[in-house]
PLY file of the C-alpha trace (Angstrom):
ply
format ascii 1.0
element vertex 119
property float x
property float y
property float z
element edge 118
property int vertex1
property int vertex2
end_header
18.90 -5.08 3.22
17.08 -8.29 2.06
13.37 -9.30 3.84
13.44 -12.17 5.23
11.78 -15.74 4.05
9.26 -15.82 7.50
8.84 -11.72 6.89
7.72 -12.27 3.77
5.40 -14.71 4.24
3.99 -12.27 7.64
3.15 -10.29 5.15
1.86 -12.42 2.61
-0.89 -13.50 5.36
-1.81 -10.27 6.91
-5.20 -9.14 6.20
-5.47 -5.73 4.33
-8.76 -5.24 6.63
-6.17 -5.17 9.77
-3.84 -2.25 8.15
-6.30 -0.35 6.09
-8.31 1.47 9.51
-4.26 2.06 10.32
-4.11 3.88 7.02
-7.27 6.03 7.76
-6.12 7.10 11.27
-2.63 7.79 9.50
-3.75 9.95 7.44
-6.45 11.56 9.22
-4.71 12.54 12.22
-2.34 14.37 9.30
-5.24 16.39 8.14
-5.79 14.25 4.71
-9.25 12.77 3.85
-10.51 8.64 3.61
-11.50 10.07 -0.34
-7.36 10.52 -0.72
-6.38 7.54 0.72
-8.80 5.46 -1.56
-7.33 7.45 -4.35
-3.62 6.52 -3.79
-5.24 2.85 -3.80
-6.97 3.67 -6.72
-4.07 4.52 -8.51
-1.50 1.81 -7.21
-4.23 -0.91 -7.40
-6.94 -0.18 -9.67
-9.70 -0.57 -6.77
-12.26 1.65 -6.76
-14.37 2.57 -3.28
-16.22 -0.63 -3.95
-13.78 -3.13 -4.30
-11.73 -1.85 -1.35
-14.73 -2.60 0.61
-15.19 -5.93 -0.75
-11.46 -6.96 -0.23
-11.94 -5.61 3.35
-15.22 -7.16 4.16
-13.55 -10.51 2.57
-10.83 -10.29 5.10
-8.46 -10.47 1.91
-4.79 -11.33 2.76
-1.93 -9.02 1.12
-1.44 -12.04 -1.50
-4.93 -11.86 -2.50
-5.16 -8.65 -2.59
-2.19 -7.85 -4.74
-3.25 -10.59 -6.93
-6.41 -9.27 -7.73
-5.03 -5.67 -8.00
-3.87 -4.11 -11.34
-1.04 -2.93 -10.16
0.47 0.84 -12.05
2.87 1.10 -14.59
4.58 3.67 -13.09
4.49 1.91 -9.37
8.27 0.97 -10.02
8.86 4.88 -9.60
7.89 4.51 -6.15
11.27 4.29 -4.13
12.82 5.15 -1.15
13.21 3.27 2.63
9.91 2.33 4.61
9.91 0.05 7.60
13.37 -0.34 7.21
13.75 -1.74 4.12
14.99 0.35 0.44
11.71 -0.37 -1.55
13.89 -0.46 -4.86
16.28 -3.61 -2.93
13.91 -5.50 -1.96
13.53 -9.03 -4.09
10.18 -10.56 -3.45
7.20 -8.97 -5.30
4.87 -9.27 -2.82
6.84 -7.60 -0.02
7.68 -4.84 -2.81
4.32 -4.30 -3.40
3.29 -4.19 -0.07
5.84 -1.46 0.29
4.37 0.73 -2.45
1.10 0.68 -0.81
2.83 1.78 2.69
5.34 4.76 1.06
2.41 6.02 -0.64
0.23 6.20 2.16
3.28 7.70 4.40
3.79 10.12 1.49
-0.18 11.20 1.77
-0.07 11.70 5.60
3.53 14.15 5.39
1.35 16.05 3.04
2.86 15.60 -0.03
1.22 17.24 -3.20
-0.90 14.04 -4.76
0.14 15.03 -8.47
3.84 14.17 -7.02
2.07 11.08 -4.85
0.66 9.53 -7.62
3.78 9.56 -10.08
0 1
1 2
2 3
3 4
4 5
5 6
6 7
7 8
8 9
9 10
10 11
11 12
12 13
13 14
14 15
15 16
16 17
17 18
18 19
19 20
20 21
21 22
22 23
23 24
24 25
25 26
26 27
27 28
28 29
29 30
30 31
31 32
32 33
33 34
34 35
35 36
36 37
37 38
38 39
39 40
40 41
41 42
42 43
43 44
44 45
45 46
46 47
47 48
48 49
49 50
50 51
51 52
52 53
53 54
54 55
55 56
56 57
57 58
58 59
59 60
60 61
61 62
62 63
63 64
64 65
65 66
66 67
67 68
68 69
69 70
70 71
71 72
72 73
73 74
74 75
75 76
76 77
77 78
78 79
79 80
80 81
81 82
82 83
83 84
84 85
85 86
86 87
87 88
88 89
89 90
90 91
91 92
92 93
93 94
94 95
95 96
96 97
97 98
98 99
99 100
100 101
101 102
102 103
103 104
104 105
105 106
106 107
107 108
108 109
109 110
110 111
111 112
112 113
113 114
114 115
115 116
116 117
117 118
């Protein structure tokens, strides 16, 4: 299933400071902590606690974000369907990326073992 020119570019737009307090409640109502979360970040994007801040106080779109972001070697190990969509099939790097971040975070809140979360 291929993402669509105008989904792409939804995504490309949307603020990470709109999704991230989504993230938090995610995994928080699923009994994982705001320290994991920022350490599945950590380890996709290379932010630490203080740059995650800064992106969201920024209001950072998904395109800045992932091009500031130093993104894991190993991120391409990160497959599987979310929203939809077969992370490995999908073309534009963005949208991928954006992907990773969201399997990661839905692997965190089903309580997956982080050693098998962060790959």
């Amino acid at each position: 299933m291929s993402t669509t020119p105008e989904h792409d570019q939804r995504i490309a737009v949307m603020t990470f400071s709109s999704v991230y307090p989504h993230y938090v409640t995610k995994v928080e109502k699923k009994g994982r902590s705001q320290e994991e979360l920022h350490e599945v970040i950590e380890w996709l994007t290379g932010f630490n606690d203080q740059a995650i801040q800064d992106l969201i106080d920024k209001k950072a779109t998904f395109q800045e974000f992932f091009a500031e972001a130093k993104l894991h070697p190993n991120a391409e190990l990160i497959t599987g369907s979310i929203c939809g969509y077969k992370i490995q099939d999908i073309q534009t790097p963005l949208t991928k990326q954006v992907r990773y971040l969201d399997k990661l975070v839905d692997e965190l809140a089903k309580g997956k073992k982080m050693e098998k979360i962060l790959r």
